[in-house]
C-alpha positions as CSV (number, residue, x, y, z in Angstrom):
1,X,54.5,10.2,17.1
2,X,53.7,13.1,19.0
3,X,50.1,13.9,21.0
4,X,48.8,16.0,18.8
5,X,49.3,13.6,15.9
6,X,47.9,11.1,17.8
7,X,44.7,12.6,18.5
8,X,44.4,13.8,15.0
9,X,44.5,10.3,13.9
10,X,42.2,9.4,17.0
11,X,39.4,11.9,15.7
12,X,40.1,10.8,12.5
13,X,39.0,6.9,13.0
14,X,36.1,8.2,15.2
15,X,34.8,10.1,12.3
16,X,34.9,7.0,10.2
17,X,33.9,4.2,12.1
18,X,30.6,6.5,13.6
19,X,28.9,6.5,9.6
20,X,30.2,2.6,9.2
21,X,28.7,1.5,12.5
22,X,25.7,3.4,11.8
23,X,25.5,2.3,8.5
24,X,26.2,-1.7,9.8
25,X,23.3,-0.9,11.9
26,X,20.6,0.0,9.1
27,X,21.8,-3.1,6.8
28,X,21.3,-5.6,9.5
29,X,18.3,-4.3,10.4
30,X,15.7,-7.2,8.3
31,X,12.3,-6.0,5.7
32,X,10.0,-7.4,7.1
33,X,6.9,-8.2,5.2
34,X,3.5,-9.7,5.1
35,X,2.1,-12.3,2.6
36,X,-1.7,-12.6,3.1
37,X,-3.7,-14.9,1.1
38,X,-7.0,-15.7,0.9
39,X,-6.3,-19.3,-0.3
40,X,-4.3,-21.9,1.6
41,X,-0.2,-22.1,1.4
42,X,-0.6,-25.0,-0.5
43,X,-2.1,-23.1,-3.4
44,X,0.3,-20.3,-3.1
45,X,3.0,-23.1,-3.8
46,X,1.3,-25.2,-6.5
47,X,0.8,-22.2,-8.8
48,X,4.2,-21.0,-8.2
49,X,3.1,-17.5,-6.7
50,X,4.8,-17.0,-3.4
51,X,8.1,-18.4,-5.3
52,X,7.7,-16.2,-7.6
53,X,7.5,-13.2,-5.1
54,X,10.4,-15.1,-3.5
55,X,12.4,-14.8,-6.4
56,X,11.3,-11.4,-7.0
57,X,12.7,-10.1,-3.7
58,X,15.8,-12.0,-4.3
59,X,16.4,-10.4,-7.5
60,X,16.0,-6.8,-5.1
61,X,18.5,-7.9,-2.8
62,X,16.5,-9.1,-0.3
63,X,17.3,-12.7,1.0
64,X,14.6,-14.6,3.4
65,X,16.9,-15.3,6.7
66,X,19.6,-12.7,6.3
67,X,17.6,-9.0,5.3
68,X,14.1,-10.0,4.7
69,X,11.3,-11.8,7.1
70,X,8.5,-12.8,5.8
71,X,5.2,-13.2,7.5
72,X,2.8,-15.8,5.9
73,X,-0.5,-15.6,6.7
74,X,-3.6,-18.0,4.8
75,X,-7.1,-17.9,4.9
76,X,-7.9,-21.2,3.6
77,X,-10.4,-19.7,1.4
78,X,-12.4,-18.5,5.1
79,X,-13.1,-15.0,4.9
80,X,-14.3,-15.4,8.7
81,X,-10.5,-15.6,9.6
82,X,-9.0,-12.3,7.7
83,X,-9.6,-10.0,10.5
84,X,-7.5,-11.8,12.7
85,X,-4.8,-12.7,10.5
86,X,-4.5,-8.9,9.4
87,X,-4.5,-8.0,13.2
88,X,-1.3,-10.4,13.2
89,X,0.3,-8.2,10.6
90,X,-0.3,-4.9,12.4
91,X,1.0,-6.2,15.7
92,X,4.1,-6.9,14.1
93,X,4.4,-4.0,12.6
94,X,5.4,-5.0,9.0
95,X,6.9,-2.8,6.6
96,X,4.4,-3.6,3.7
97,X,1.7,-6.3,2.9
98,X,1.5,-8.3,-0.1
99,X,-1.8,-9.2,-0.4
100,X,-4.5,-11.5,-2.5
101,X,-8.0,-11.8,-2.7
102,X,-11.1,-9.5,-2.9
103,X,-11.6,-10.2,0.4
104,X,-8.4,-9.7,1.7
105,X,-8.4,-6.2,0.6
106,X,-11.5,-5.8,2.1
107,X,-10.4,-6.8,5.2
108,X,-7.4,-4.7,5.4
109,X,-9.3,-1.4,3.9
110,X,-9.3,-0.3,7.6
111,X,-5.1,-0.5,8.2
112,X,-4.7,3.0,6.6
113,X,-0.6,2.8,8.4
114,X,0.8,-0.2,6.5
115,X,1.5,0.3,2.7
116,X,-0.8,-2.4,0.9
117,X,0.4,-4.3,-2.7
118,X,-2.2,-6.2,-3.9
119,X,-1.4,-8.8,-6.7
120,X,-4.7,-9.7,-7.9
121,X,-7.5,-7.2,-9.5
122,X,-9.5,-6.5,-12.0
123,X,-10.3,-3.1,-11.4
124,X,-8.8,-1.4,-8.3
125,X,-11.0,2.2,-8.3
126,X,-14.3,0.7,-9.0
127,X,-13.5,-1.4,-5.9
128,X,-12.7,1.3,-3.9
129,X,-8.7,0.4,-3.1
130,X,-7.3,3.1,-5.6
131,X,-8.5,7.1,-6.7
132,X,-7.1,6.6,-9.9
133,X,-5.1,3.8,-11.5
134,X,-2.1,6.5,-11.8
135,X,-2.2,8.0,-8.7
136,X,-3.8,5.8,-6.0
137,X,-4.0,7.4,-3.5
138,X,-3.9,6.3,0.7
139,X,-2.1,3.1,1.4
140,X,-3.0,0.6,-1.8
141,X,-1.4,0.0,-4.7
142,X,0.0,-2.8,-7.1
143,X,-0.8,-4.8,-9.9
144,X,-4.2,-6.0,-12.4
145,X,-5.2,-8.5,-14.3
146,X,-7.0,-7.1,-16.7
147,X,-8.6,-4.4,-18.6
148,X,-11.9,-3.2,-18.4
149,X,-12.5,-4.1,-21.7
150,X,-11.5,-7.8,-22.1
151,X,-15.2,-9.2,-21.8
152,X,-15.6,-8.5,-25.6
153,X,-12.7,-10.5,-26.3
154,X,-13.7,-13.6,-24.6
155,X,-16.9,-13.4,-26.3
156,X,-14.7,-13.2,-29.7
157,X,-12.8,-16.4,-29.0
158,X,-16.1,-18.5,-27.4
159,X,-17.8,-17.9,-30.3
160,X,-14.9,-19.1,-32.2
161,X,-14.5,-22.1,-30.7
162,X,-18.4,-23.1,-30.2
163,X,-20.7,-23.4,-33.2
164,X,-23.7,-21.4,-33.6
165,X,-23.8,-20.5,-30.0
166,X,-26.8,-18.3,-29.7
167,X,-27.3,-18.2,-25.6
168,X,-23.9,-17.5,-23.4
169,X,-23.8,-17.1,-19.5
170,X,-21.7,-14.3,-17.8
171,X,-20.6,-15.4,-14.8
172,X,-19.7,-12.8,-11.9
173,X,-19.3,-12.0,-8.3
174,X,-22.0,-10.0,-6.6
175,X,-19.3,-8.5,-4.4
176,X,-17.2,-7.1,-6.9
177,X,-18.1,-3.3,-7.7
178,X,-16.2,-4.1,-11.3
179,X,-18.3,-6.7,-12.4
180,X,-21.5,-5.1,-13.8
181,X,-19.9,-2.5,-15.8
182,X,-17.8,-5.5,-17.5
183,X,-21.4,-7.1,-17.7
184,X,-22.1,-4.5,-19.8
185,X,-19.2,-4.1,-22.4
186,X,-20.5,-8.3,-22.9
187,X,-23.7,-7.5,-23.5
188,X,-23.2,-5.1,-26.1
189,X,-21.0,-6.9,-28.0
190,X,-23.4,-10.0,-27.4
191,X,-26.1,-7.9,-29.1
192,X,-24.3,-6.8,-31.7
193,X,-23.5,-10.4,-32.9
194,X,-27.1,-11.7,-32.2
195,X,-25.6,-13.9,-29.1
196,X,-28.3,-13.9,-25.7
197,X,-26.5,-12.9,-22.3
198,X,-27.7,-15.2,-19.4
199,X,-27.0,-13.3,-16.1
200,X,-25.0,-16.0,-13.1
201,X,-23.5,-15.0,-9.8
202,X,-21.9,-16.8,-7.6
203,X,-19.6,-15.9,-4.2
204,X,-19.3,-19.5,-3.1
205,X,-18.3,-23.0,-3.9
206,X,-21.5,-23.8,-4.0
207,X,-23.2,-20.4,-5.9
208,X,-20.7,-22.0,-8.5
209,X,-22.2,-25.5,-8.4
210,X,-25.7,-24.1,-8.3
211,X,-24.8,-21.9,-11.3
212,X,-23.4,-24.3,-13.7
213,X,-26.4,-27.2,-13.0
214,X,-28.7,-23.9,-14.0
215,X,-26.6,-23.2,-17.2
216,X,-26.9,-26.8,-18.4
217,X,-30.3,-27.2,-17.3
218,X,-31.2,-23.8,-20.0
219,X,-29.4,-24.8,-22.3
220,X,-26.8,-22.3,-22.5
221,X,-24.4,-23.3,-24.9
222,X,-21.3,-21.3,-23.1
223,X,-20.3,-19.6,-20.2
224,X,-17.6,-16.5,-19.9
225,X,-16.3,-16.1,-16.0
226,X,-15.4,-12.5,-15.4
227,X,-12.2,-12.6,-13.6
228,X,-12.0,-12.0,-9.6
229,X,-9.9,-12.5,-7.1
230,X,-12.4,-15.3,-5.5
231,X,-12.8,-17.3,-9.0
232,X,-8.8,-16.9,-9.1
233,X,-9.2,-19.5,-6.1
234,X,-11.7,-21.3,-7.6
235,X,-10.2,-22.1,-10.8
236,X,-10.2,-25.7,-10.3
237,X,-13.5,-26.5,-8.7
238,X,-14.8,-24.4,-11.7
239,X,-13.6,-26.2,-14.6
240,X,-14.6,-28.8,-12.9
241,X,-18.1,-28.2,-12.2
242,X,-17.8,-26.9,-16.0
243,X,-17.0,-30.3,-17.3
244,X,-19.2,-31.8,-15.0
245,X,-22.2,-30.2,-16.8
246,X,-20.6,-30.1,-20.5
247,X,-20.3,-26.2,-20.6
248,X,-17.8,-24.7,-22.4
249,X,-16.2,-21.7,-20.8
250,X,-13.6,-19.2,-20.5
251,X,-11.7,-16.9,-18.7
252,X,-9.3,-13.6,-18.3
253,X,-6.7,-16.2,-15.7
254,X,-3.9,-17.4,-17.8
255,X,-3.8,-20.9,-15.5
256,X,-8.1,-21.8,-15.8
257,X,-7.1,-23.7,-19.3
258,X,-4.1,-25.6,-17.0
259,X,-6.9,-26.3,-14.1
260,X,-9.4,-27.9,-16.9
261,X,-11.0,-25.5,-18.3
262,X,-11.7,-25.2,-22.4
263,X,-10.1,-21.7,-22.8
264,X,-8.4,-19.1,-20.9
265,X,-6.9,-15.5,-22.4
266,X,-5.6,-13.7,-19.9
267,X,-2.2,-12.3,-17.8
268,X,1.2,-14.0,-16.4
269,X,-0.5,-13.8,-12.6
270,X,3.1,-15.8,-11.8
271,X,4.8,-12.2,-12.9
272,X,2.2,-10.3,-10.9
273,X,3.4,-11.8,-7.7
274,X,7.7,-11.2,-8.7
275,X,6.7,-7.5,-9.9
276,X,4.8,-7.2,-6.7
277,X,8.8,-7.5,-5.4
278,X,9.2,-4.2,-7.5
279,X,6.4,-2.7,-5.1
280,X,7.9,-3.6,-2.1
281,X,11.3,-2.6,-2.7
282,X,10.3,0.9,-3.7
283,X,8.4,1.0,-0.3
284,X,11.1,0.1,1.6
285,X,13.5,2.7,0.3
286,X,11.1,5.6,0.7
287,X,8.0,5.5,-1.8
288,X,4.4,5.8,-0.7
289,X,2.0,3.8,-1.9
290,X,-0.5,5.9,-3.2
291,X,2.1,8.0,-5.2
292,X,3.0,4.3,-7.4
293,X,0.7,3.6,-10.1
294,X,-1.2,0.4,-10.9
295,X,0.3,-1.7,-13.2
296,X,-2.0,-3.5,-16.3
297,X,-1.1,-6.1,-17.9
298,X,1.2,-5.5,-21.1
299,X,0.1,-9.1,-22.6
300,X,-2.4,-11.7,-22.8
301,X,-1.7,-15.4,-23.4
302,X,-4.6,-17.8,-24.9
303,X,-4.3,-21.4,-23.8
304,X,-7.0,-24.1,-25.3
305,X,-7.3,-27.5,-23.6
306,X,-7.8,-29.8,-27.0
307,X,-8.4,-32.6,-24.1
308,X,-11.4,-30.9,-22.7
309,X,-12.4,-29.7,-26.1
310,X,-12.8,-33.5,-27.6
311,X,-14.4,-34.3,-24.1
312,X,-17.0,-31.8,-25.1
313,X,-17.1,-32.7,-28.6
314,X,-15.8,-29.7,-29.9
315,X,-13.2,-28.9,-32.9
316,X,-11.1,-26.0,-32.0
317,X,-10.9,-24.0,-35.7
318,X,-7.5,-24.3,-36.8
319,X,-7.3,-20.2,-36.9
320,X,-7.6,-20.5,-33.3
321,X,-5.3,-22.8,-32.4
322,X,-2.6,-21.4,-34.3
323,X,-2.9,-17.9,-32.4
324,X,-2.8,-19.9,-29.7
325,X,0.2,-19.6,-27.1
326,X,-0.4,-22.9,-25.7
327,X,-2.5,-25.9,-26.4
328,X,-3.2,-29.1,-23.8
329,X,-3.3,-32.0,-25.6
């Protein structure tokens, strides 16, 4: 083989092996991503949620230990203790951050740099993360859990399953921009069937306890919870303190009927967290945040506890139980 061959040849391998190490370079280099929530890890992994965005990633391509890190960070339900877990996240200089909780958001409003996903809302622009729910806008995006327009809805199916109910409480979170005008689509569909609204609030564990003793002590004969990212992690102590004071109640969270309470019509929040995956693959291979839309739910699933129904002495109409896409015996 003569020289000139030879460095033909030479040139030739150079050529190809400069793209492929480069290439090698980018592939081993690992997402990394944040996971803030507002309740512990145990919760994440009870529900199923962080597995679920687990599984969504995996379905990406993207495989904890070999391309993707992720960072976990909990609040244990301590708002106190977000602004220091999200100035974790920006010293490490994460790609995205998938985030839950009123709260949370809250906390992170002020990292304009990192591209947000949030999992859990019911209405992103009132709160302030998003412009619009098409075009967001700065660094938030991600996924709902329900329309605007549910509150009539749940006042349908209480109704239904409580005879003669003439006073119902609305119960919401004083924090969340969202809640009055929700409030207000109740009340008018409350006055139109001749049903008294009876105003709660609550933003802690023990607003909620407070509330419910108040209900019961009035005489209201059922409650409708507005959905929130703080009730979200509440769901439990709720129905509880609901069958504590023998009020029936509902609520937009798919899982409330599944934590003990009467009724619940609402999303798959187990899918929000894998299609908050879909989120953070985009981001990673080029898409801003603010230019991906919001993503509403496309289904709701009603799930009535019979168990908690007989505890309150109730007879779920048949009608309603057959629509039903679950029922707890």
């Amino acid at each position: 083989m003569n020289n000139r061959r030879k460095l033909v040849i030479a040139l030739g391998a150079g050529a190809l092996t400069a793209p492929l190490a480069a290439f090698a370079q980018q592939q081993s280099k690992a997402a990394r991503i944040g996971f803030l929530y507002y309740a512990s890890r145990q919760s994440a992994l009870d529900t199923g949620r962080y597995d679920a965005f687990v599984q969504g990633m995996r379905e990406r391509g993207y495989v904890s230990g070999t391309n993707l890190v992720i960072e976990e960070r909990y609040a244990d339900g301590k708002a106190d203790r977000l602004p220091g877990l999200v100035a974790e996240l920006v010293r490490l200089k994460v790609d995205a951050i998938v985030a839950t909780g009123s709260q949370t958001y809250r906390a992170l409003q002020n990292t304009t740099t990192i591209p947000i996903v949030i999992t859990v809302s019911s209405d992103p622009v009132l709160d302030g993360w998003a412009a619009s729910m098409a075009r967001p806008g700065g660094n938030f995006t991600g996924l709902t859990i329900t329309a605007a327009d549910l509150g009539p809805k749940l006042l349908e199916l209480v109704i239904a399953a409580v005879p003669k109910l003439s006073r119902v409480a609305v119960l919401l979170n004083p924090d969340n921009a969202a809640h009055p005008q929700q409030l207000i689509t109740v009340m008018a569909a409350a006055q139109r069937v001749g049903v008294q609204v009876v105003l709660s609030q609550a933003r802690s564990a023990q607003d909620i306890e407070r509330e419910f003793a108040t209900m019961a002590r009035n005489r209201v004969g059922a409650a409708i919870i507005i959905p929130d990212g703080f009730f979200l992690e509440q769901l439990r102590y709720i129905a509880a303190q609901a069958l504590k004071n023998r009020m029936p109640s509902i609520i937009a969270i798919r899982e409330y009927a599944e934590a003990g309470g009467l009724m619940s019509y609402g999303a798959d929040l187990v899918d929000n967290f894998r299609r908050a995956a879909t989120y953070v693959d985009k981001i990673l291979k080029g898409a801003k945040a603010g230019d991906l839309p919001f993503e509403q739910p496309t289904r709701y699933y009603l799930v009535i506890n019979r168990k908690i129904a007989k505890a309150f002495g109730l007879t779920i109409p048949q009608s309603l139980l057959i629509s039903a896409d679950k029922v707890i015996d």
